[in-house]
N, CA, C, O and CB atoms as a CASP TS submission, in Angstrom:
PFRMAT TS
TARGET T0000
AUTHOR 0000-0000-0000
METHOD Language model
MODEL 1
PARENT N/A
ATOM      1  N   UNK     1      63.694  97.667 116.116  1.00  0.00           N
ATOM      2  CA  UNK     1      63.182  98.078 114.826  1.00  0.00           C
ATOM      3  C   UNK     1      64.156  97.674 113.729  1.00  0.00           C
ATOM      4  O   UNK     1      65.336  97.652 114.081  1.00  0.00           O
ATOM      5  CB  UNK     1      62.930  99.589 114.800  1.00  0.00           C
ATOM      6  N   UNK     2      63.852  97.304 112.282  1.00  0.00           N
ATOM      7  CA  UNK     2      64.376  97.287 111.655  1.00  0.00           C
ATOM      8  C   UNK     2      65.203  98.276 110.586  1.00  0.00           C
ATOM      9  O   UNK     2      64.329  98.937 110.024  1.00  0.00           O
ATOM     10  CB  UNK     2      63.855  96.718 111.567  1.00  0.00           C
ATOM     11  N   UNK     3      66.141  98.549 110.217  1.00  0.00           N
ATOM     12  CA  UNK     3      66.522  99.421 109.350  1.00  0.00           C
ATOM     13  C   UNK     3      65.917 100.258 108.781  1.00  0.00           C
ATOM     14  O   UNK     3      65.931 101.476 108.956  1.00  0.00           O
ATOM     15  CB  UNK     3      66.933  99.031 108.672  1.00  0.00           C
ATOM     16  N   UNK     4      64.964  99.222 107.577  1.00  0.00           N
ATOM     17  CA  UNK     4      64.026 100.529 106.833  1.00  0.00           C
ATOM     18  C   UNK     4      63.070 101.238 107.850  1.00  0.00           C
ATOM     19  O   UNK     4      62.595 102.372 107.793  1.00  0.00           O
ATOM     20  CB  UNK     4      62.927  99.918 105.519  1.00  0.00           C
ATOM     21  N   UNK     5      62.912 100.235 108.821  1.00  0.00           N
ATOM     22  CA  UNK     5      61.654 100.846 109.791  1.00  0.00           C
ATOM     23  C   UNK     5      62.240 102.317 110.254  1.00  0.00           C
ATOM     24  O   UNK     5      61.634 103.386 110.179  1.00  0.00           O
ATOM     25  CB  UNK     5      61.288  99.727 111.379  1.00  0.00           C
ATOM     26  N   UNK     6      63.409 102.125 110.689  1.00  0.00           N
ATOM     27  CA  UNK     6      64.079 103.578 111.275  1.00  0.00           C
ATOM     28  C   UNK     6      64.207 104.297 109.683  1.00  0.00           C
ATOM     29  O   UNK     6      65.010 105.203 109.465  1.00  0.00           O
ATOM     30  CB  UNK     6      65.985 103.350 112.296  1.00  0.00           C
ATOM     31  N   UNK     7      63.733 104.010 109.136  1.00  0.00           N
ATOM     32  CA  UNK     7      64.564 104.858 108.184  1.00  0.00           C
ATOM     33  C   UNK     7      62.874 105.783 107.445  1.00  0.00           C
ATOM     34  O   UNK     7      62.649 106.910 107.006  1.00  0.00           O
ATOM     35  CB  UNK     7      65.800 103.544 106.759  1.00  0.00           C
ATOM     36  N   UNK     8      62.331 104.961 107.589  1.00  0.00           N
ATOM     37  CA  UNK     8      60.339 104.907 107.531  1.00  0.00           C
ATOM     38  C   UNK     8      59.962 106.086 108.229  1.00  0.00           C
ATOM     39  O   UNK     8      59.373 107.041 107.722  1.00  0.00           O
ATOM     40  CB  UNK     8      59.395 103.415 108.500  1.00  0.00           C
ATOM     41  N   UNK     9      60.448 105.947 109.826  1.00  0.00           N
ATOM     42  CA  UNK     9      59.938 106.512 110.879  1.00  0.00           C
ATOM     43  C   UNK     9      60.882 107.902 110.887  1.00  0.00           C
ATOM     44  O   UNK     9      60.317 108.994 110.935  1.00  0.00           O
ATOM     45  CB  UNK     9      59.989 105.500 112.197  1.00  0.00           C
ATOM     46  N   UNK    10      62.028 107.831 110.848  1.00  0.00           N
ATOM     47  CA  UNK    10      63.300 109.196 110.613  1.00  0.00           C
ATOM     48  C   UNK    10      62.127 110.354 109.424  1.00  0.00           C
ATOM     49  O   UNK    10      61.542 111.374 109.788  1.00  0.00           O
ATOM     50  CB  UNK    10      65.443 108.305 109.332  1.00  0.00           C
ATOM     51  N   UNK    11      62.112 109.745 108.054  1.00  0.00           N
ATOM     52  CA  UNK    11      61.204 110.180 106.936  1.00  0.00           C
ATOM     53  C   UNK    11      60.176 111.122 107.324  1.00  0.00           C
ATOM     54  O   UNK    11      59.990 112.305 107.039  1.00  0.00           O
ATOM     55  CB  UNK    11      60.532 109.043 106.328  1.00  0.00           C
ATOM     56  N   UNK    12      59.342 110.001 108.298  1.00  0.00           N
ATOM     57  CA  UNK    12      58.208 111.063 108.839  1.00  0.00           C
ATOM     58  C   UNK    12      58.128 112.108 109.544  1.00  0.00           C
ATOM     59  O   UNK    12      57.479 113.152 109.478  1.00  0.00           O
ATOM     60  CB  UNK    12      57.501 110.660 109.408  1.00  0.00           C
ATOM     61  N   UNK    13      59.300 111.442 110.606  1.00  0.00           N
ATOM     62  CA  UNK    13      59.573 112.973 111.753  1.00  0.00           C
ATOM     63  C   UNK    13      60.173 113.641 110.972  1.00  0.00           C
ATOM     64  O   UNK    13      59.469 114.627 111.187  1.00  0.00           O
ATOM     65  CB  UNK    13      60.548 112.957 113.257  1.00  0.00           C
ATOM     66  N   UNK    14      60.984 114.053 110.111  1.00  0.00           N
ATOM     67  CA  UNK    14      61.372 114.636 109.522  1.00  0.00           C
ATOM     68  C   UNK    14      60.360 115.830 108.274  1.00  0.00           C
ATOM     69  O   UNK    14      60.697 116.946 107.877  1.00  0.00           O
ATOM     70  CB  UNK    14      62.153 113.691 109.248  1.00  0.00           C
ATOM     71  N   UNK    15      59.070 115.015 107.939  1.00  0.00           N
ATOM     72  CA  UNK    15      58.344 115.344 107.020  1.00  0.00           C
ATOM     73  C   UNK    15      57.514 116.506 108.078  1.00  0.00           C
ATOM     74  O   UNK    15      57.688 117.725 108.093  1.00  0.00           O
ATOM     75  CB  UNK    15      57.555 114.010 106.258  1.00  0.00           C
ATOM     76  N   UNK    16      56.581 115.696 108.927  1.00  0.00           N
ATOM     77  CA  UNK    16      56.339 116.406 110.193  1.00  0.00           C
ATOM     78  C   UNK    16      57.133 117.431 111.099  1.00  0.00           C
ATOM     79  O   UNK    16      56.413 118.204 111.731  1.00  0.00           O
ATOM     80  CB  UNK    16      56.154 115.540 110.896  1.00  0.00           C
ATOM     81  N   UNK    17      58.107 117.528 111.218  1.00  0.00           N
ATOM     82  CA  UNK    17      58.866 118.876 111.557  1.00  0.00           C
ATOM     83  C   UNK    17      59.114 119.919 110.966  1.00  0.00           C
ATOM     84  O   UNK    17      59.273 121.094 111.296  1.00  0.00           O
ATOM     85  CB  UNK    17      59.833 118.768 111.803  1.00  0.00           C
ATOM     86  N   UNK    18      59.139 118.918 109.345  1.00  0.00           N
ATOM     87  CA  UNK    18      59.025 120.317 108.293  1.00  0.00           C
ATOM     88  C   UNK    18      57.943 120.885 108.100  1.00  0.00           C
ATOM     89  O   UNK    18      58.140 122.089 107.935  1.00  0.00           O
ATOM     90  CB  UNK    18      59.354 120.154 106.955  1.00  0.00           C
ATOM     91  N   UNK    19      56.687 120.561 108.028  1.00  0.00           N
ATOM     92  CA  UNK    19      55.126 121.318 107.872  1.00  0.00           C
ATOM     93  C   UNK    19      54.634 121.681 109.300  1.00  0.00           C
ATOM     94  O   UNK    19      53.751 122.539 109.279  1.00  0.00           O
ATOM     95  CB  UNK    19      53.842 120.208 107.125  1.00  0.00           C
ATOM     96  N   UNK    20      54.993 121.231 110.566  1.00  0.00           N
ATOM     97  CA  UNK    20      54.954 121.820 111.836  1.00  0.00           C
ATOM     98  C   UNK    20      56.342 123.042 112.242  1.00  0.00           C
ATOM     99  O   UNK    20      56.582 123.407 113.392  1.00  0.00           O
ATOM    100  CB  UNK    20      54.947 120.458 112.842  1.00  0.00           C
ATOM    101  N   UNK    21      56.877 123.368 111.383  1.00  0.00           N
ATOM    102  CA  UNK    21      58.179 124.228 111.287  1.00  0.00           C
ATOM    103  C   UNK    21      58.925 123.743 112.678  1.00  0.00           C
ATOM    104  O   UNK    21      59.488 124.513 113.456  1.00  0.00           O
ATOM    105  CB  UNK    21      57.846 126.076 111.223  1.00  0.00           C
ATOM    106  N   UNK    22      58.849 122.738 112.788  1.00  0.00           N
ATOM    107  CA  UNK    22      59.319 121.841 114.617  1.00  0.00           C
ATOM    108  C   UNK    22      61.130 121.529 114.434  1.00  0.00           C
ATOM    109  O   UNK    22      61.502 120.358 114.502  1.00  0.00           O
ATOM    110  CB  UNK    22      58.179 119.521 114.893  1.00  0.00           C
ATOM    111  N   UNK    23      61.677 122.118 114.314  1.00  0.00           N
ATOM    112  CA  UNK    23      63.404 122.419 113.559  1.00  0.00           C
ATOM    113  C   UNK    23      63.846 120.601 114.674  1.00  0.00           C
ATOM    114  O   UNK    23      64.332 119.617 114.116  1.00  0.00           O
ATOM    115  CB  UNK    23      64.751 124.890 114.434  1.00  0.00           C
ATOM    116  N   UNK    24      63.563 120.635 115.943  1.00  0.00           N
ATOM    117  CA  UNK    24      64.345 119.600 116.671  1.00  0.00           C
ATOM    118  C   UNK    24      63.689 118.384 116.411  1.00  0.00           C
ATOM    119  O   UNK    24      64.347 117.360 116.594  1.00  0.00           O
ATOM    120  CB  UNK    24      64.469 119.829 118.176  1.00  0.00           C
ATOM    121  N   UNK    25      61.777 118.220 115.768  1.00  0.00           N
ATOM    122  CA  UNK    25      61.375 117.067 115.650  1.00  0.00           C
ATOM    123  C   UNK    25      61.652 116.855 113.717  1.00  0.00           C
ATOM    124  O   UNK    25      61.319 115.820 113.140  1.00  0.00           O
ATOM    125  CB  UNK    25      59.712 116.998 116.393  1.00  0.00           C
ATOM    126  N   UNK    26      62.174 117.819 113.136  1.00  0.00           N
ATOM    127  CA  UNK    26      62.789 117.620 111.709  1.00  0.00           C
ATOM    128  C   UNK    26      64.503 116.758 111.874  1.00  0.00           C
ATOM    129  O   UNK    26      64.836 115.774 111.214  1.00  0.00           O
ATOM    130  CB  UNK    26      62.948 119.457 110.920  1.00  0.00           C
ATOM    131  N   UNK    27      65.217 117.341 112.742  1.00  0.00           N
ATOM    132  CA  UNK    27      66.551 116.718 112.999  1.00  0.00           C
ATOM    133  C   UNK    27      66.714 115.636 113.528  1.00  0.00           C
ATOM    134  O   UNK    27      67.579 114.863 113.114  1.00  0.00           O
ATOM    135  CB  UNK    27      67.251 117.337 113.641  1.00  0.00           C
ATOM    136  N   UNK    28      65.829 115.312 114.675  1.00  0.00           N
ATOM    137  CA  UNK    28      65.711 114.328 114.791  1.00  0.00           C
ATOM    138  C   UNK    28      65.126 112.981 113.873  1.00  0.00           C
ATOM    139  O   UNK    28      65.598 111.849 113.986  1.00  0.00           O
ATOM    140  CB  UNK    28      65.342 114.601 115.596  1.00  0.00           C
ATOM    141  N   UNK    29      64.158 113.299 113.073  1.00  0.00           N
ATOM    142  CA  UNK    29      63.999 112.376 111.735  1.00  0.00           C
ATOM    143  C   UNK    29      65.140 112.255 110.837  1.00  0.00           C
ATOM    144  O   UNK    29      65.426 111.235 110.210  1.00  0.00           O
ATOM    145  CB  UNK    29      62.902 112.889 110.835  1.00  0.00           C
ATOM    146  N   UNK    30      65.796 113.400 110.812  1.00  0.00           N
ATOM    147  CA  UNK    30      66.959 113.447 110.059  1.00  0.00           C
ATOM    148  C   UNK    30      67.934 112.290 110.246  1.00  0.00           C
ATOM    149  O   UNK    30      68.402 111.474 109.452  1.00  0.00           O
ATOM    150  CB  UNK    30      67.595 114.655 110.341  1.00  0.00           C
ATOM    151  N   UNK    31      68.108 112.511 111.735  1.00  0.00           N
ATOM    152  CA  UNK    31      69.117 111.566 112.201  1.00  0.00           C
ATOM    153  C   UNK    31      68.634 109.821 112.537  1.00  0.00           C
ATOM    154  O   UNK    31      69.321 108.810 112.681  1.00  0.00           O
ATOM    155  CB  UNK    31      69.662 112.301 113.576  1.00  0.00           C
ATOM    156  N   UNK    32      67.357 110.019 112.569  1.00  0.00           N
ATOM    157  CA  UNK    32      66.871 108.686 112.350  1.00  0.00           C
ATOM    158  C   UNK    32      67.338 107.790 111.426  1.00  0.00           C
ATOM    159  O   UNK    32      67.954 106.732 111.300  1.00  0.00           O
ATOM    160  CB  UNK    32      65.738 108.735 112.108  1.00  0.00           C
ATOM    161  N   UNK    33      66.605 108.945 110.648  1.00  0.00           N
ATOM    162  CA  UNK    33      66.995 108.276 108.651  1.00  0.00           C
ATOM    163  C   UNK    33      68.192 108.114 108.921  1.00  0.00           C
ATOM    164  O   UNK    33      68.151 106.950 109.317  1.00  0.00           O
ATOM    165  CB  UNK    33      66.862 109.438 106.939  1.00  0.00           C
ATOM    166  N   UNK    34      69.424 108.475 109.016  1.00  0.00           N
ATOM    167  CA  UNK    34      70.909 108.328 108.776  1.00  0.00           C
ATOM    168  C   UNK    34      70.996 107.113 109.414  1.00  0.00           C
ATOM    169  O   UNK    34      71.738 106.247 108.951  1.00  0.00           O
ATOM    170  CB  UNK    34      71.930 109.466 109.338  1.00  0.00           C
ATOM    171  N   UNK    35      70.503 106.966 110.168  1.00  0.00           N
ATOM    172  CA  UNK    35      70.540 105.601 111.426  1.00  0.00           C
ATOM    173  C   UNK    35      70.122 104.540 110.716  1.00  0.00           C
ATOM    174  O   UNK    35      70.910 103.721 110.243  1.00  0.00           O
ATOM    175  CB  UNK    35      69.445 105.690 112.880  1.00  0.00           C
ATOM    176  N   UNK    36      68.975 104.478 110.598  1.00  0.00           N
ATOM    177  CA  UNK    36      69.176 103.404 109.507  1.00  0.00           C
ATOM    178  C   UNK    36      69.394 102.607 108.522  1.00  0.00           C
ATOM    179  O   UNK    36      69.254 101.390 108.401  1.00  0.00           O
ATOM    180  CB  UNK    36      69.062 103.249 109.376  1.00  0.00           C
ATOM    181  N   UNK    37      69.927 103.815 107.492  1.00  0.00           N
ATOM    182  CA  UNK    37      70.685 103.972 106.484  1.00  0.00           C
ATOM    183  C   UNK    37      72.262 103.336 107.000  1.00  0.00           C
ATOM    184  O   UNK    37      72.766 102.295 106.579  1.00  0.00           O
ATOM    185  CB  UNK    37      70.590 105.559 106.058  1.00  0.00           C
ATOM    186  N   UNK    38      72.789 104.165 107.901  1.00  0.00           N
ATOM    187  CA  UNK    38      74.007 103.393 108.142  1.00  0.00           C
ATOM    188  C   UNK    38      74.128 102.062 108.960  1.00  0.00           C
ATOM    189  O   UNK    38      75.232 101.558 109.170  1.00  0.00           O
ATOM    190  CB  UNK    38      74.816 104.237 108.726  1.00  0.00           C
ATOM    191  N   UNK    39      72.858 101.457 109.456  1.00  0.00           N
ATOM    192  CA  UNK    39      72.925 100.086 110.247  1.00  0.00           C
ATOM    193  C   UNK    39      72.308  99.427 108.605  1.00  0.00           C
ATOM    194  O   UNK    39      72.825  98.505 107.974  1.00  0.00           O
ATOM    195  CB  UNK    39      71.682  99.883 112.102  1.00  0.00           C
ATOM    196  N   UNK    40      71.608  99.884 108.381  1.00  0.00           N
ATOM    197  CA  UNK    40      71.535  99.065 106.657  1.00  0.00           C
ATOM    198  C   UNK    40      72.810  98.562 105.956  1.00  0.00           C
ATOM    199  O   UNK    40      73.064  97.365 105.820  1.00  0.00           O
ATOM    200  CB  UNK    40      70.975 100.182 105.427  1.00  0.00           C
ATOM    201  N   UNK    41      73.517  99.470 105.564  1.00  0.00           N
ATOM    202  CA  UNK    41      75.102  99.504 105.174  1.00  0.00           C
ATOM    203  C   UNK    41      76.249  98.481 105.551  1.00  0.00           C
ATOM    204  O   UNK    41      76.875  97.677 104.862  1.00  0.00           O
ATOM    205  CB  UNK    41      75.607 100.686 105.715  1.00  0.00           C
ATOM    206  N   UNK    42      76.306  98.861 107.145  1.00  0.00           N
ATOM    207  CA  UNK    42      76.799  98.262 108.135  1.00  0.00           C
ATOM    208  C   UNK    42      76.507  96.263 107.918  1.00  0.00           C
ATOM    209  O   UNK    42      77.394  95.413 107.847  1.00  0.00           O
ATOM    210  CB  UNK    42      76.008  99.110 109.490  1.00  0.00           C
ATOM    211  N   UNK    43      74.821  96.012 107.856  1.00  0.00           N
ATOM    212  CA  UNK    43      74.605  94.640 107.230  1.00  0.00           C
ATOM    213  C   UNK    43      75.132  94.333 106.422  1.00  0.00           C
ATOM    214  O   UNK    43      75.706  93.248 106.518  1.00  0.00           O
ATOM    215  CB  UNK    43      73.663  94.319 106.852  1.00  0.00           C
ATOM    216  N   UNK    44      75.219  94.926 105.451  1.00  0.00           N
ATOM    217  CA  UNK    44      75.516  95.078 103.911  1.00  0.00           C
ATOM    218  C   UNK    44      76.877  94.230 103.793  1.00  0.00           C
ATOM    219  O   UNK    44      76.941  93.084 103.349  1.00  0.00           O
ATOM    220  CB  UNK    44      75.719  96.824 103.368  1.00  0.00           C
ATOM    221  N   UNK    45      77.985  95.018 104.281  1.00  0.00           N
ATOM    222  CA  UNK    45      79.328  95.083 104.671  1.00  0.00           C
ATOM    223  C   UNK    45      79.581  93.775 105.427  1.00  0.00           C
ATOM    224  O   UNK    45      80.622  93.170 105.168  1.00  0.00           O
ATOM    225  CB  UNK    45      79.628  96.362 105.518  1.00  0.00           C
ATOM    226  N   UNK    46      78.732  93.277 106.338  1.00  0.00           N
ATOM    227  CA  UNK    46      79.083  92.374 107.272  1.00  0.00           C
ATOM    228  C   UNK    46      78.311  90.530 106.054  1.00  0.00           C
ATOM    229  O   UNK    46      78.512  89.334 106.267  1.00  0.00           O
ATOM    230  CB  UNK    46      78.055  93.030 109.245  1.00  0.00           C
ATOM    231  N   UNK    47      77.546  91.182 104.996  1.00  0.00           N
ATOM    232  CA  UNK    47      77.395  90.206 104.794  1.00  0.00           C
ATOM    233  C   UNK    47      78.583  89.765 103.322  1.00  0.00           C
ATOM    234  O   UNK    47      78.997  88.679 102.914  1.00  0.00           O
ATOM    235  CB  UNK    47      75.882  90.160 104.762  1.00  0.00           C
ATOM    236  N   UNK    48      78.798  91.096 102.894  1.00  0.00           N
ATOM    237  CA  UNK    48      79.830  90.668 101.579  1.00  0.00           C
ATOM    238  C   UNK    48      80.971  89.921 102.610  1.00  0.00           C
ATOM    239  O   UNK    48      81.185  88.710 102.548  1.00  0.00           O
ATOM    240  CB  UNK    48      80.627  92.321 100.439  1.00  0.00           C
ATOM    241  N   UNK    49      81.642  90.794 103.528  1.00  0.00           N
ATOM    242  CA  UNK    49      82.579  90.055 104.374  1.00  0.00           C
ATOM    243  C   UNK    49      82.694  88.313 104.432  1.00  0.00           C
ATOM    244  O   UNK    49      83.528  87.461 104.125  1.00  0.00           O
ATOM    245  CB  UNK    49      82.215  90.552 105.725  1.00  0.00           C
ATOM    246  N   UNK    50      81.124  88.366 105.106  1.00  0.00           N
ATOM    247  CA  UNK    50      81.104  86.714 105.271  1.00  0.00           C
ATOM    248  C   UNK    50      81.480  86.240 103.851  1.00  0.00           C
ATOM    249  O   UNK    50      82.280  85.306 103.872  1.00  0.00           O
ATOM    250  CB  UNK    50      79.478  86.011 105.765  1.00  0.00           C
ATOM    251  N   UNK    51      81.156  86.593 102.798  1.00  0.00           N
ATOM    252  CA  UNK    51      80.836  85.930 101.027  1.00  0.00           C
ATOM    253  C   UNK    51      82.118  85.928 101.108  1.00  0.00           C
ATOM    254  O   UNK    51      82.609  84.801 101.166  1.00  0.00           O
ATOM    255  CB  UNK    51      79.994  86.862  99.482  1.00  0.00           C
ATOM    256  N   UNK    52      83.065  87.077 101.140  1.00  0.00           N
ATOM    257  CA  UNK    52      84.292  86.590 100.728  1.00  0.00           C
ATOM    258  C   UNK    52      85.461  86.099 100.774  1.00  0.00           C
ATOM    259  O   UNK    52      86.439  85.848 100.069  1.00  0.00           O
ATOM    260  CB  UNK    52      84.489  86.893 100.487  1.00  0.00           C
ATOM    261  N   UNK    53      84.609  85.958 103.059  1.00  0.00           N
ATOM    262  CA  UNK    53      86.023  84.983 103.492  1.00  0.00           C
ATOM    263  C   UNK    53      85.911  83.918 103.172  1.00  0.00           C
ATOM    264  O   UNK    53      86.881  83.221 102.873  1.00  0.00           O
ATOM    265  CB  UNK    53      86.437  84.770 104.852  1.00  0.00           C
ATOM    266  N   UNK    54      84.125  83.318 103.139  1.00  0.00           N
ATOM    267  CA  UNK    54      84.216  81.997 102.352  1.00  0.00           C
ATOM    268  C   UNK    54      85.215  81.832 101.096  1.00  0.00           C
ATOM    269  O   UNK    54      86.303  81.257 101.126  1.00  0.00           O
ATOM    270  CB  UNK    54      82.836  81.726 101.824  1.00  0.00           C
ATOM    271  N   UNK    55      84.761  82.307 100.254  1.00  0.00           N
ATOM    272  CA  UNK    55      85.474  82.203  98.973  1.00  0.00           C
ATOM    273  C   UNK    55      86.722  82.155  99.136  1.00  0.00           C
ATOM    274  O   UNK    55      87.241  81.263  98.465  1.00  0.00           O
ATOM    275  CB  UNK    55      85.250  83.169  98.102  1.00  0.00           C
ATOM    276  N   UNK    56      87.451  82.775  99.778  1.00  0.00           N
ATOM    277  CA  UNK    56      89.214  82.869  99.967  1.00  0.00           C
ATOM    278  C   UNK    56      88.977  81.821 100.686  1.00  0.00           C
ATOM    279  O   UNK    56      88.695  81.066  99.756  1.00  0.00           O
ATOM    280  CB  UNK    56      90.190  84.254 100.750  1.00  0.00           C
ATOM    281  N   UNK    57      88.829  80.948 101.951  1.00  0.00           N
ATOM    282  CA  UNK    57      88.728  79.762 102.711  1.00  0.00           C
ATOM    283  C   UNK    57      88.588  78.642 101.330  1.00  0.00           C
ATOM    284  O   UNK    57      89.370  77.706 101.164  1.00  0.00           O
ATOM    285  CB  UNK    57      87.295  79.836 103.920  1.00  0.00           C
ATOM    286  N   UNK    58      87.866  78.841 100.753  1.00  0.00           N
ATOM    287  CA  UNK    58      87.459  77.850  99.477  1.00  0.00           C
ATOM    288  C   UNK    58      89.004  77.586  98.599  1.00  0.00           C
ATOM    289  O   UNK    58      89.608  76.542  98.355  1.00  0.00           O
ATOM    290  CB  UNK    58      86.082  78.785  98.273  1.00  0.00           C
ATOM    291  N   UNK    59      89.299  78.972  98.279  1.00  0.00           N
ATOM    292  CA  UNK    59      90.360  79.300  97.421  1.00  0.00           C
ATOM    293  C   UNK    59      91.526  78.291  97.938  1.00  0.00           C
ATOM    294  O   UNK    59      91.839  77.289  97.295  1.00  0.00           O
ATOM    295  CB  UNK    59      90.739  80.935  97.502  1.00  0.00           C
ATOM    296  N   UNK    60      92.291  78.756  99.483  1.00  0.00           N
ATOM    297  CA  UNK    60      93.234  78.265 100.148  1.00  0.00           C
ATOM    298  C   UNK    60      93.086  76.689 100.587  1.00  0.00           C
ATOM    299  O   UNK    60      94.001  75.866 100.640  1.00  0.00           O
ATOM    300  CB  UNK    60      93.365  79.136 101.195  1.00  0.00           C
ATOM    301  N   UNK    61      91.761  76.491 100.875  1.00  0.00           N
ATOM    302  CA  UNK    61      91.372  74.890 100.146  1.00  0.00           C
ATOM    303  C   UNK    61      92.101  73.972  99.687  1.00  0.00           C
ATOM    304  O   UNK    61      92.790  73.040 100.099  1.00  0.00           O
ATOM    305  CB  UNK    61      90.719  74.891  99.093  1.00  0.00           C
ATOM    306  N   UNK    62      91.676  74.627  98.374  1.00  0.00           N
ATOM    307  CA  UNK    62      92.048  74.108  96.896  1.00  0.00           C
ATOM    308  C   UNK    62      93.513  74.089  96.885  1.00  0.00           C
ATOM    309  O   UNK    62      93.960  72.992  96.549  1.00  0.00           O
ATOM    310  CB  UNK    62      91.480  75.084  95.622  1.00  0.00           C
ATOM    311  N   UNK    63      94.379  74.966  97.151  1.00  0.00           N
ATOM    312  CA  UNK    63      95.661  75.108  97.121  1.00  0.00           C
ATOM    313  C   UNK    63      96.268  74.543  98.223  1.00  0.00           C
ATOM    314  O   UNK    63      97.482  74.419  98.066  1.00  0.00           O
ATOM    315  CB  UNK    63      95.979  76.328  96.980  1.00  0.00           C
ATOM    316  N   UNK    64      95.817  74.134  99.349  1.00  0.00           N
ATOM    317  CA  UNK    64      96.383  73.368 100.035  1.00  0.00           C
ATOM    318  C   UNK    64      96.080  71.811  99.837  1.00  0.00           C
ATOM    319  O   UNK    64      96.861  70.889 100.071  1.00  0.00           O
ATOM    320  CB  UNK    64      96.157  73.832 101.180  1.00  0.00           C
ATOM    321  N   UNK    65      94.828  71.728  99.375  1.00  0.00           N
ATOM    322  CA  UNK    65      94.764  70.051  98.929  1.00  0.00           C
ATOM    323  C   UNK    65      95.756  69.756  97.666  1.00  0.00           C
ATOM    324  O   UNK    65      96.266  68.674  97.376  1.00  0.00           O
ATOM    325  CB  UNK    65      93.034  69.562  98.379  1.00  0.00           C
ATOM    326  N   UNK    66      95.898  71.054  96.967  1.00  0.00           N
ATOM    327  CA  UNK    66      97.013  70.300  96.076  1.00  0.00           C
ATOM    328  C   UNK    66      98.391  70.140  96.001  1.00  0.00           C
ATOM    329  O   UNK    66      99.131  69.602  95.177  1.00  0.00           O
ATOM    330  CB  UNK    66      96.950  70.624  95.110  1.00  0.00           C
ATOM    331  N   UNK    67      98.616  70.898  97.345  1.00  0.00           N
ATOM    332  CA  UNK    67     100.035  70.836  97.657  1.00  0.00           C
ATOM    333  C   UNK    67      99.962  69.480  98.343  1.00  0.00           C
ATOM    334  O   UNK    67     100.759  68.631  97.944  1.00  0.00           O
ATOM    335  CB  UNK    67     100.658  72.114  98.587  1.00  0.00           C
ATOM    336  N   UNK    68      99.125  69.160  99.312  1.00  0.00           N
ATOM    337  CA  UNK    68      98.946  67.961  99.677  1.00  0.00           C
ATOM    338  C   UNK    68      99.467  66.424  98.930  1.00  0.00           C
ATOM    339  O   UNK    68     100.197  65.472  99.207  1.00  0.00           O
ATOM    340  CB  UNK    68      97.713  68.079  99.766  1.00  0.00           C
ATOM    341  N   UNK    69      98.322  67.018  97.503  1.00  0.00           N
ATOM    342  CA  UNK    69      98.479  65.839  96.773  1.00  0.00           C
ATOM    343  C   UNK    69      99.978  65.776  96.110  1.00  0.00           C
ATOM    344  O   UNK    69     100.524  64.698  95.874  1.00  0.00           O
ATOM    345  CB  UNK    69      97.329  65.781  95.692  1.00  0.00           C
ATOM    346  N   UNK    70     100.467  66.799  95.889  1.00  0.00           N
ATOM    347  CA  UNK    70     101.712  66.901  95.365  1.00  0.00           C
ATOM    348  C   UNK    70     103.173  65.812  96.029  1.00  0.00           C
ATOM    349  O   UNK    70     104.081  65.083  95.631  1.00  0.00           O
ATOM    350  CB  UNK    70     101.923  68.477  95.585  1.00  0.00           C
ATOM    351  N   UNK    71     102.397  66.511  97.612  1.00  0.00           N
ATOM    352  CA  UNK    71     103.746  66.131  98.456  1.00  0.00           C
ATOM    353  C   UNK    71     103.293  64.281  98.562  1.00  0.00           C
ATOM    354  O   UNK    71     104.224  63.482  98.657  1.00  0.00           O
ATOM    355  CB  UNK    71     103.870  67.221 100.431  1.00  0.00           C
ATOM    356  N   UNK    72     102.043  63.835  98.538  1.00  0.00           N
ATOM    357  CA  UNK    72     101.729  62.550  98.880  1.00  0.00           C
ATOM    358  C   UNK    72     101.896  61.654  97.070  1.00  0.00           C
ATOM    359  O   UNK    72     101.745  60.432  97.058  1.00  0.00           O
ATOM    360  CB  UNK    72      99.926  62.602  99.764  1.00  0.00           C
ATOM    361  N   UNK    73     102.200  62.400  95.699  1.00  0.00           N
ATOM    362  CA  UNK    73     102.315  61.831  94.921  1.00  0.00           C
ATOM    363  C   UNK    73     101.311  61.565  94.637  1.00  0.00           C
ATOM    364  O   UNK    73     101.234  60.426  94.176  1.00  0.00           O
ATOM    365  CB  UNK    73     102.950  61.177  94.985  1.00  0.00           C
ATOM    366  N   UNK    74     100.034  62.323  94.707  1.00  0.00           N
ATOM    367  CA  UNK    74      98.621  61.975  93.669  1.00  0.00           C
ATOM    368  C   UNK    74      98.914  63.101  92.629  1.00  0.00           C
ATOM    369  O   UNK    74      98.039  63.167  91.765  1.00  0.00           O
ATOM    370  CB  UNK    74      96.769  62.202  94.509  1.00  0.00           C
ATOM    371  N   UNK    75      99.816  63.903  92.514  1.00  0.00           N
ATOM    372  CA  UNK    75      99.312  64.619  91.155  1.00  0.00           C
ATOM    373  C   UNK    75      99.878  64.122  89.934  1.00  0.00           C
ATOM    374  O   UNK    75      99.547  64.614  88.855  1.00  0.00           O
ATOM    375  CB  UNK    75      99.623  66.100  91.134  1.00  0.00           C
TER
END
């Protein structure tokens, strides 16, 4: 399932436990929702990560091609 899907499906059991006064099929939606909320997050995190090792890889790049050029006499 996907994130929002758990997070869709948590909602309902949760909605449904509350108007069935069902306390373990309410907590359990509860904890659904959290579940996918925090594997949502978790993406989230794993994708800025990727963004900004690129960018520093990019960065150190740049600074090593110009030490490069330095030491070979292109600058």
């Amino acid at each position: 399932m996907t994130d929002k899907t758990d997070q869709i499906k948590g909602k309902v059991q949760e909605t449904v436990g509350k108007v069935t006064d069902n306390e373990q099929l309410e907590a359990k939606g509860k904890a659904e929702e959290i579940k996918g909320k925090a594997s949502e997050k978790a993406d989230d995190l794993g994708d800025t990560i990727k963004e900004k090792t690129g960018e520093l890889k990019d960065k150190v790049d740049g600074v090593f091609n110009k030490l490069v050029d330095k030491v070979d006499g292109k600058d």
